[in-house]
C-alpha positions as CSV (number, residue, x, y, z in Angstrom):
1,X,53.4,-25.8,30.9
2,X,54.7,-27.0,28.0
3,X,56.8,-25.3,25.0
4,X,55.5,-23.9,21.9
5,X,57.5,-24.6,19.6
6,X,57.5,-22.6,16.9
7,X,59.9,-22.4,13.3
8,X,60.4,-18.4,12.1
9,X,60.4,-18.0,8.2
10,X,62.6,-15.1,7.6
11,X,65.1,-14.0,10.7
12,X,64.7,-10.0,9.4
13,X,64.3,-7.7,12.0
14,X,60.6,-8.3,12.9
15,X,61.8,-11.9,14.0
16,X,64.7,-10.5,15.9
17,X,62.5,-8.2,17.7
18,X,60.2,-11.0,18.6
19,X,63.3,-13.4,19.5
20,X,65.0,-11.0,21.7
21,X,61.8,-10.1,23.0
22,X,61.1,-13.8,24.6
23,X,64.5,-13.9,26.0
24,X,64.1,-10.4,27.8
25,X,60.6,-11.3,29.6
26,X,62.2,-14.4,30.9
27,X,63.7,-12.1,33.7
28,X,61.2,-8.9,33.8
29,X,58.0,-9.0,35.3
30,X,57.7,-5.2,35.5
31,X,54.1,-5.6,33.5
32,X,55.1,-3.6,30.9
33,X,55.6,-3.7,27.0
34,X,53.4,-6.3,26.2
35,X,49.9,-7.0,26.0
36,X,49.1,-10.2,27.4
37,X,51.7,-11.8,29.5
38,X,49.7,-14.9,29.4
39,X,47.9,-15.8,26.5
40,X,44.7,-18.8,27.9
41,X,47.7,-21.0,30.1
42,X,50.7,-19.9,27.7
43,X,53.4,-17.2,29.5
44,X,55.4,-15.2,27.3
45,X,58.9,-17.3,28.0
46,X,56.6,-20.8,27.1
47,X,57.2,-19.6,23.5
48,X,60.2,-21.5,22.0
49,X,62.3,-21.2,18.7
50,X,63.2,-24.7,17.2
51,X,63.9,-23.4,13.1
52,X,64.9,-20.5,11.6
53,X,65.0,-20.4,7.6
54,X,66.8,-17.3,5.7
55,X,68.3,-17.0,2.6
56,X,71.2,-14.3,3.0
57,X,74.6,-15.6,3.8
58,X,75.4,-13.9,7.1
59,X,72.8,-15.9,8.3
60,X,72.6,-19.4,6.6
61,X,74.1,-21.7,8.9
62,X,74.6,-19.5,12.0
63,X,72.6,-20.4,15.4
64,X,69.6,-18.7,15.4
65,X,70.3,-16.1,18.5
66,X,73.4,-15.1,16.7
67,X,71.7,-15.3,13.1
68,X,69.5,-12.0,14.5
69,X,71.8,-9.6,14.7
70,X,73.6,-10.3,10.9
71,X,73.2,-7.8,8.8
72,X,70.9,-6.2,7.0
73,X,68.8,-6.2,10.3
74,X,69.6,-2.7,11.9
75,X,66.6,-3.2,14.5
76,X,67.0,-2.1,18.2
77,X,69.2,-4.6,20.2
78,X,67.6,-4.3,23.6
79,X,68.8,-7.7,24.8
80,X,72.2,-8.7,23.7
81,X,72.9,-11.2,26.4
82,X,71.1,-14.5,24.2
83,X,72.0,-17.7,25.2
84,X,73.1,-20.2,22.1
85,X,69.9,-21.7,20.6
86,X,71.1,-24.6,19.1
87,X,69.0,-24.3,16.2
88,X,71.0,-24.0,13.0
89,X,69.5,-21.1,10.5
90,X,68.9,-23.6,7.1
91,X,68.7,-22.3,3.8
92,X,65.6,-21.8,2.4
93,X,63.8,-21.6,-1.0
94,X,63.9,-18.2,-2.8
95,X,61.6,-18.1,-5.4
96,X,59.4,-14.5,-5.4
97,X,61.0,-14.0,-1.7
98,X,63.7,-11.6,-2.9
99,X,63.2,-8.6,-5.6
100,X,65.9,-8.1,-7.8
101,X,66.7,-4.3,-6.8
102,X,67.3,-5.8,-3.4
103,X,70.4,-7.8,-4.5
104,X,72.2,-4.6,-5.8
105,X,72.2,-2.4,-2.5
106,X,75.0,-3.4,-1.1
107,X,75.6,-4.5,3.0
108,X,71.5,-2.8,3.3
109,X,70.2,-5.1,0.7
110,X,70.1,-9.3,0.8
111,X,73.4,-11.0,-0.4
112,X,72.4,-14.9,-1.3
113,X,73.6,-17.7,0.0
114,X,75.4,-19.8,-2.3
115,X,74.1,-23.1,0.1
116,X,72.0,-25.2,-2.4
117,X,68.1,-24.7,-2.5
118,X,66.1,-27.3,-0.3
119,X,63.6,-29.1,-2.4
120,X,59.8,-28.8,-1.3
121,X,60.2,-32.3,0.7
122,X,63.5,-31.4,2.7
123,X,61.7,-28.3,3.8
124,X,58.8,-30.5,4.8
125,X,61.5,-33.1,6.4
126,X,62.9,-30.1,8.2
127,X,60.0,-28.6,10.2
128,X,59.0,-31.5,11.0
129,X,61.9,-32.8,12.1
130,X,62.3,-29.4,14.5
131,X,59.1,-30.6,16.3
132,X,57.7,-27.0,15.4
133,X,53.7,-26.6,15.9
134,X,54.0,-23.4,14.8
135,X,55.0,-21.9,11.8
136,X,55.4,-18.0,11.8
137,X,55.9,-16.3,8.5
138,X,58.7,-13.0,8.0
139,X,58.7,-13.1,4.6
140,X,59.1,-9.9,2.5
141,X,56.5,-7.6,1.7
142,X,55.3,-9.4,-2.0
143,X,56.6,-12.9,-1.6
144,X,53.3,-14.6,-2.6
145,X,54.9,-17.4,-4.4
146,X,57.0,-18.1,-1.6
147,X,54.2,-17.8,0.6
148,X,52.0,-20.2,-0.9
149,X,54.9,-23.1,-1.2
150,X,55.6,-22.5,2.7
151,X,52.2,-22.7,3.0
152,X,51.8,-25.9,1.5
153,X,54.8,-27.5,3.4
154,X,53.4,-26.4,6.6
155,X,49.4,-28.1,5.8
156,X,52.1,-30.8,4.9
157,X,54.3,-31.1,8.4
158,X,51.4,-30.0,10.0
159,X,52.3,-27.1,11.8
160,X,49.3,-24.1,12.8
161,X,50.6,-20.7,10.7
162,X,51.2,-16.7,12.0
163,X,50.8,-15.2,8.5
164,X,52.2,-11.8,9.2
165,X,52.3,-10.4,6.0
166,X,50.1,-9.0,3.5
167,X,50.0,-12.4,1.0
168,X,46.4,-13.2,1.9
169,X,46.1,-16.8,3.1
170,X,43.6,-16.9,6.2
171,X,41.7,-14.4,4.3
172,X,41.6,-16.1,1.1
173,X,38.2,-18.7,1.3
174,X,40.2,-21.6,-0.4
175,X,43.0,-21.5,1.8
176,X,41.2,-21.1,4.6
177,X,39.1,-24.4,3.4
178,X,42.9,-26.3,3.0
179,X,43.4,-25.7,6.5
180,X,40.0,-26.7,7.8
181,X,40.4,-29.7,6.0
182,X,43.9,-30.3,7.5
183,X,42.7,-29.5,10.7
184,X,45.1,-26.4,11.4
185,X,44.4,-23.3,12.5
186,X,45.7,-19.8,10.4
187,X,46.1,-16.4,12.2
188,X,46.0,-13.6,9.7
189,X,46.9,-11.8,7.7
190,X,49.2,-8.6,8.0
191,X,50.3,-8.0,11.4
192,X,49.5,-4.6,13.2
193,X,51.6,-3.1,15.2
194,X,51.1,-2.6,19.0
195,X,50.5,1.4,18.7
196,X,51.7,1.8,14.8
197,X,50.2,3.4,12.2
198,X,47.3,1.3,11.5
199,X,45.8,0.9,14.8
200,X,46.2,4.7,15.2
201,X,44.5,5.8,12.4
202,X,41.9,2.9,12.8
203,X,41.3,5.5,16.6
204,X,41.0,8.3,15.1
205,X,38.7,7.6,12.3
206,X,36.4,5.4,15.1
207,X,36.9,8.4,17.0
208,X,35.2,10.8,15.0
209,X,32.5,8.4,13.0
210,X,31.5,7.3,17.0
211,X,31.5,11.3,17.5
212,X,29.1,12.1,14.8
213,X,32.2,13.8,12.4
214,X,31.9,12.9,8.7
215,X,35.5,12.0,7.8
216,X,35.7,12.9,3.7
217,X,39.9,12.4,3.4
218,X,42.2,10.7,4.5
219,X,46.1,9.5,4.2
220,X,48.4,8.3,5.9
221,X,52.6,8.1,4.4
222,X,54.8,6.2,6.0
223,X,59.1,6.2,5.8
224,X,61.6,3.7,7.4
225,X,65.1,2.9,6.5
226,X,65.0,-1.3,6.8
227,X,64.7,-4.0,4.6
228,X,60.7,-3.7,4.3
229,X,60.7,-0.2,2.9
230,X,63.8,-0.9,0.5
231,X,61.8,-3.8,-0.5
232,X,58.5,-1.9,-1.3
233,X,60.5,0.7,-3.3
234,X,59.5,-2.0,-6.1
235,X,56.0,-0.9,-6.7
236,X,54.6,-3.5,-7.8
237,X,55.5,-5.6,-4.3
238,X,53.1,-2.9,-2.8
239,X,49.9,-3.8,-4.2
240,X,48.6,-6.1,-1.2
241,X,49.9,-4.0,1.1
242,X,48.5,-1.1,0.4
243,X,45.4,-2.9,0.2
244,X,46.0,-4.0,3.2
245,X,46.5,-1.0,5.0
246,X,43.8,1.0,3.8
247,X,40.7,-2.0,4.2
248,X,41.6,-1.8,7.5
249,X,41.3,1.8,7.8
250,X,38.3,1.8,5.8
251,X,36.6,-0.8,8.3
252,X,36.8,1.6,11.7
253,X,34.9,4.7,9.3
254,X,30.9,4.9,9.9
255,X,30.8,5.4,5.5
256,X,33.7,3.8,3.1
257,X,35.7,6.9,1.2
258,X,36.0,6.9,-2.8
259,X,39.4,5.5,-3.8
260,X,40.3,9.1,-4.7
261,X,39.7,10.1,-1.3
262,X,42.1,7.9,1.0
263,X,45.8,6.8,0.4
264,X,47.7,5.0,2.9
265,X,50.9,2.9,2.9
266,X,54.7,3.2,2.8
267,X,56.1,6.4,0.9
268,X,59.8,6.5,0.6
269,X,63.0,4.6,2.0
270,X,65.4,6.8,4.2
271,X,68.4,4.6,4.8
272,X,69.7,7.1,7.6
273,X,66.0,6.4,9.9
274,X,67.1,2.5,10.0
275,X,64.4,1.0,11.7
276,X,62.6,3.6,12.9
277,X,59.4,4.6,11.1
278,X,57.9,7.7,10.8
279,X,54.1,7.7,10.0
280,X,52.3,11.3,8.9
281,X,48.8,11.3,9.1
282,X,45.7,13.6,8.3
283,X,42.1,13.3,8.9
284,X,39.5,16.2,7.2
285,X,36.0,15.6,8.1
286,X,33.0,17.5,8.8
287,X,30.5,17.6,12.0
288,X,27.4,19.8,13.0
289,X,26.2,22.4,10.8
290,X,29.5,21.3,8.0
291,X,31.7,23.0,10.3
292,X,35.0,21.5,9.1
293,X,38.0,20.1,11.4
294,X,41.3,18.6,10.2
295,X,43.6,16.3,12.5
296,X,47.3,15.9,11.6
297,X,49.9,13.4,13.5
298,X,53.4,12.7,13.1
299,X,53.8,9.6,14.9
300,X,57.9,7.9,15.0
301,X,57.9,4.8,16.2
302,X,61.1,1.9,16.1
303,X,58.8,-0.4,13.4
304,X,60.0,-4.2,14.3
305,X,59.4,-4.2,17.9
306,X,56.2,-2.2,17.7
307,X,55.1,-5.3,16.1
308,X,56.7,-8.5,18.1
309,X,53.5,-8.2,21.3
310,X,51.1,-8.9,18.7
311,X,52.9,-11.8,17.4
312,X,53.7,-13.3,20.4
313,X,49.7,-13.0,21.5
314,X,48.7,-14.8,18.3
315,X,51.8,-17.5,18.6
316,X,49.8,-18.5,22.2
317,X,46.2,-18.3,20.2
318,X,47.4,-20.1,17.8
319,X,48.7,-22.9,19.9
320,X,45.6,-22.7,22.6
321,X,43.6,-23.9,18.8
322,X,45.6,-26.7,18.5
323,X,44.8,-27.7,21.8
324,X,41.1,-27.5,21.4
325,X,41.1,-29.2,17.8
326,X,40.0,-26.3,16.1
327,X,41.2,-25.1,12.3
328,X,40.5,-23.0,9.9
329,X,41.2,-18.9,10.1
330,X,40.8,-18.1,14.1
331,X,38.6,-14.9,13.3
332,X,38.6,-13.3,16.8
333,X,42.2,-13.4,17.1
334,X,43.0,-12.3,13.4
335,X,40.4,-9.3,13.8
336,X,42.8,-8.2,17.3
337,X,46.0,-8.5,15.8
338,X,46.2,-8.4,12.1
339,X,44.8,-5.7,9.5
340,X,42.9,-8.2,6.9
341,X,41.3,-11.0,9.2
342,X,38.8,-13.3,7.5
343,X,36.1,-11.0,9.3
344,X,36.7,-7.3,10.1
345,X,35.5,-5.8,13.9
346,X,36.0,-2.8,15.8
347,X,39.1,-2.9,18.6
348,X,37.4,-2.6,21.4
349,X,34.5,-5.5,19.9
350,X,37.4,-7.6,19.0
351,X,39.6,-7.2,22.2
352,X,36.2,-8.5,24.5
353,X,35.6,-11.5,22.3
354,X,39.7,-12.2,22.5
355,X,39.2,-12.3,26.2
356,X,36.5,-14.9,25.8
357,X,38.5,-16.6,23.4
358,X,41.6,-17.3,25.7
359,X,39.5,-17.5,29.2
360,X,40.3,-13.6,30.4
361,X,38.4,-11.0,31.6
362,X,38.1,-8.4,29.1
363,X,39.7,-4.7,30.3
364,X,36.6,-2.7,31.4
365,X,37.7,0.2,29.3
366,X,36.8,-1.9,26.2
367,X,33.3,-3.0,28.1
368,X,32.7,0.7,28.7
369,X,33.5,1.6,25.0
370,X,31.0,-0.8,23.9
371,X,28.6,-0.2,26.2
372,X,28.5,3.5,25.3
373,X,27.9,3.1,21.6
């Protein structure tokens, strides 16, 4: 089978999750940790890294396995033995891709590179040059400038895009047209995590509306101690995130909550949690005769490789629509994996029509859940 090639925009610690991640299924087969070892005819280790763009020093111009450990990342190294890539992190354009705040916090925050800017063409010239198909954006929570521009120069180099952040581009109708019309597919946008925060409250609150409970509150707060969180301490990065976050919440309720009555998204930065994430959660509703019952979680979870399965399943989607011709947002795989797909569905709805999508049988506990509603 053939390599999917893909070029990683921004070597934070989601991509290093998701690069250390390919490396360490190479040589386990245990059947654990990820979702789909093979996504249509892709394996997990058929997933290849050809670019890696950044725009901190202690990782412009370092090989790409050795850019993943630099600081600021303070993810969970869980595969340190990494062959040399090869592939040469390049400096990439800043633009809206780094808040201010984040340039005075020291070894935690981003120190840039002094390496001159590319233009818009020599980042063109660059991925295609890489042979990437793929194009999988790490970009910081509020980068929408940057966003777009990468967004442009992959329609441009024609590469298929993982949008995993909250800028909305498969979701967006007039992007989604520029990439029908380029014929490239979009997976997006926002990623979930494998068992974060999202999907969890997304449970719960099918849970109860399946179980005849009126939920009438809701939140969910979230803390971490990485670059993402010390990055959202700029309110005004948060605003499609939170957005985000709660429409996908909202979606998995039988009746949508005032605005007054639901508030989800990140809280606070703890530098001493790192990478680790801690998500509190409560859920008031009511059910036969008003009777009232509350639920409250504490999940704790480490945040960049909770998300790297779902990536790597839409990487393979992505590359099984190339394949076929198709473009345009994949809506089946964006409604699995990420919190604002161009068309919202329930998991268990969404994880039967994946398997149709990529030629699987779909897990009979999903069939069951379906068939019981």
């Amino acid at each position: 089978m053939s390599k999917i090639k893909c070029a990683v925009l921004g070597i934070g610690n989601c991509a290093s999750s998701l690069i250390q991640g390919i490396e360490y299924y190479k040589t386990r087969n245990d059947g654990f940790g990820y979702i789909n070892e093979r996504v249509g005819e892709y394996h997990l280790k058929d997933i290849e890294f050809v670019l890696g763009i950044d725009v901190d020093q202690r990782k412009v111009g370092l090989d790409l396995n050795e850019a993943i450990f630099a600081q600021p990342n303070n993810t969970l190294v869980f595969q340190q033995d990494m062959p040399v890539a090869g592939v040469k992190v390049m400096m990439g354009k800043v633009l809206d891709g780094v808040a201010p705040h984040m340039l005075d916090a020291g070894s935690r925050g981003f120190m840039l590179s002094d390496a001159a800017e590319p233009s818009r063409g020599e980042v063109i010239e660059a991925l295609k040059a890489s042979g990437a198909e793929v194009l999988i954006n790490f970009l910081p929570v509020g980068s929408q400038e940057a966003t777009e521009l990468y967004m442009d120069c992959a329609l441009e180099a024609h590469l298929a895009v993982v949008n995993c952040i909250p800028v909305f581009i498969a979701s967006d109708a007039a992007w989604a047209e520029r990439f029908r019309s380029h014929g490239l597919p979009i997976v997006g946008d926002d990623i979930k995590a494998q068992v974060g925060a999202t999907i969890v409250h997304r449970a719960l609150s099918g849970l109860m509306s399946d179980r005849g409970f009126r939920v009438q509150r809701t939140y969910q707060l979230n803390t971490g101690g990485n670059t993402d969180f010390m990055n959202m301490l700029d309110r005004s990065r948060l605003v499609s995130k939170r957005a985000s976050k709660t429409g996908s919440v909202q979606a998995a309720l039988a009746e949508r909550l005032a605005d007054e009555n639901i508030m989800i998204g990140p809280s606070d930065y703890v530098p001493w949690q790192n990478d680790n994430k801690v998500c509190f959660l409560r859920i008031e509703g009511e059910h036969w005769g008003g009777a009232t019952a509350e639920i409250e979680l504490r999940l704790s979870v480490e945040d960049s490789p909770n998300s790297a399965a779902c990536v790597a399943d839409a990487i393979r989607c992505a590359k099984i629509a190339l394949d076929r011709g198709e473009s345009g947002p994949l809506k089946i795989p964006s409604a699995c994996y990420f919190k604002t797909p161009p068309e919202q569905m329930d998991d268990a709805t969404a994880r039967i029509k994946l398997a149709d999508f990529i030629g699987q049988t779909p897990p009979v506990s999903d069939v069951r859940v379906i068939t019981s509603r």
